[in-house]
Phi, psi and omega in degrees: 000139165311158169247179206245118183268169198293319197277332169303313164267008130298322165320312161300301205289333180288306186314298161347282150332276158306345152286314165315319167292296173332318165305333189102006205232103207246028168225024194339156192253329204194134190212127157208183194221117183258125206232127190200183168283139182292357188251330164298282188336261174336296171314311177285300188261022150083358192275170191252215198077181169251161202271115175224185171254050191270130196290161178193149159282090169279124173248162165196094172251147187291113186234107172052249200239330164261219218213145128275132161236119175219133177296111170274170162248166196276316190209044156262341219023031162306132181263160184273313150213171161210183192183158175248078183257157211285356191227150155300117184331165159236105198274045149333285174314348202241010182054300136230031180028186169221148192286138149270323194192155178194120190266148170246000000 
């Protein structure tokens, strides 16, 4: 599995953001990232599209009491999927991430 290079998780965390505010959701609380398979992804954060065993980037921030969630590919950062959801995921399965942000 890739690892997540530094200028790549900025690249997440500034996109994370301006999605979230674009969204309306202008205090996000908490952004991490997970490097995993689109088919792990997909299970977990509920997305549709299509499902391979392709490396991707899972973001997921905490907006109020759900999450944006958006599927990166590892290694376009084309995103794949996204989703607005009312709960938060329980991103167990997708392994301890790494913090992009966390607001207090």
């Amino acid at each position: 599995m890739l690892a997540a290079e530094p200028l790549t998780l900025q690249v997440l965390r500034q996109d994370a953001v301006l999605a979230t505010t674009a969204g309306g959701f202008l205090h996000p609380t908490d952004g991490r990232v997970f490097i995993t398979t689109h088919r792990k992804a997909a299970r977990v954060l509920q997305a549709a599209g299509v499902i391979d065993d392709q490396p991707v980037y899972a973001v997921v921030v905490s907006v109020g009491p759900g999450a944006l969630t958006i599927v990166y590919d590892a290694k376009t950062l084309d995103v794949t999927d996204w989703g607005i959801r009312p709960h938060r995921p329980d991103m167990r399965a997708l392994g301890p991430g790494t913090q992009l942000f966390r607001s207090s």
